[in-house]
N, C-alpha and C positions, 0 to 999 in steps of 0.2 A: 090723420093721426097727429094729436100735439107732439115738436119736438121735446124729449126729454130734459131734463135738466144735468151737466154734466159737470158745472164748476162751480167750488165754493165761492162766493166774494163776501169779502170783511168790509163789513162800510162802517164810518167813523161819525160822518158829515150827513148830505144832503141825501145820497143814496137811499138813508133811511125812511126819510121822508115818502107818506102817501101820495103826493101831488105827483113827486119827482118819479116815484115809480110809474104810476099811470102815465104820465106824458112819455117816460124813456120804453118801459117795456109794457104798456099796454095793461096790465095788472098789478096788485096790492101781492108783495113778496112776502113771504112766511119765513121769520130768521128766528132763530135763537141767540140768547149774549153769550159774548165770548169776548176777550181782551187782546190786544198786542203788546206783551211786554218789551221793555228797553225800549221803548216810544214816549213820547208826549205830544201834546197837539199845539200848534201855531194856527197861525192863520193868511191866506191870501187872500188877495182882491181880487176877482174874476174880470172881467172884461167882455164876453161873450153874450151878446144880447138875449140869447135861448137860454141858456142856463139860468141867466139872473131871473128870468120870465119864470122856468120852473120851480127854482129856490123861492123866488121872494127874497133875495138879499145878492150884493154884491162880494160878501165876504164871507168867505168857505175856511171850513176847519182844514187842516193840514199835517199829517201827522210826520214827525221829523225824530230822528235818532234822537235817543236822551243818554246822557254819562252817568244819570243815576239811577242804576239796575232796579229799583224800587219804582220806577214809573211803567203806569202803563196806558193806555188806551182802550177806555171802553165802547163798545160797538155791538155787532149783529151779524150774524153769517147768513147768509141766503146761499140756494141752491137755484143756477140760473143756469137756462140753456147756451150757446154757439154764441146765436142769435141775441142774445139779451148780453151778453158777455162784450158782444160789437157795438152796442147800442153803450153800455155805459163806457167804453172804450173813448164813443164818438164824444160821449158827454163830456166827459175828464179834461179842463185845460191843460194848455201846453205846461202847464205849473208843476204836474204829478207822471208819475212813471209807473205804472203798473210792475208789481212784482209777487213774487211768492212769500208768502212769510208764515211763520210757526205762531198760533195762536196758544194762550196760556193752558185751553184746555188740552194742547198737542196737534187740534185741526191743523191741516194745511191749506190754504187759501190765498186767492188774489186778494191783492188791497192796492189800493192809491197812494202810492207815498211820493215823499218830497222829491221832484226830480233834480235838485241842484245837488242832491246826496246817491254816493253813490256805496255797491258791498253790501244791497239790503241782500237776505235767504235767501 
């Protein structure tokens, strides 16, 4: 029997990506949009020779507190199992900090935020 799926994740960046699903969780993730408000997006340089291979780029979106409540960040929810929640876990450089955060539409959801910021939801 397939594990269920028990956690939302807000992906911003690569997560969204076909390749990056297949290579991380084995399959093509079914999300709907949905935003992070009080965000905007930067970017990092990755360093990690697997990742870049799954991206295709060395330079990943990054989403970081904004001071103007008018910003948001647009994205995708998926429903991922234990399992696939460890996998993109593994994925995420040391750059980001998994946290909980309140999506515009009210969802609650993992997301990958900036890890040099801290006080996220």
């Amino acid at each position: 029997m397939a594990e269920e799926a028990t956690h939302l994740l807000f992906s911003y960046g690569t997560l969204q990506q076909g390749e990056v699903q297949l290579a991380r969780f084995g399959r093509l993730l079914d999300g709907r949009s949905d935003a992070l408000p009080g965000h905007r997006l930067d970017h990092v340089r990755i360093t990690d020779p697997e990742v870049i291979a799954a991206s295709g780029s060395d330079l990943h979106p990054l989403v970081v507190v904004s001071t103007d409540p008018a910003d948001a960040v647009d994205g995708s929810v998926f429903a991922i199992t234990d399992a696939e929640l460890a996998a993109a876990d593994d994925y995420e450089a040391d750059d980001y900090v998994r946290a909980e955060v309140a999506l515009r539409s009210g969802t609650r959801a993992w997301a990958y935020l900036d890890a040099r910021q801290s006080g996220h939801e």
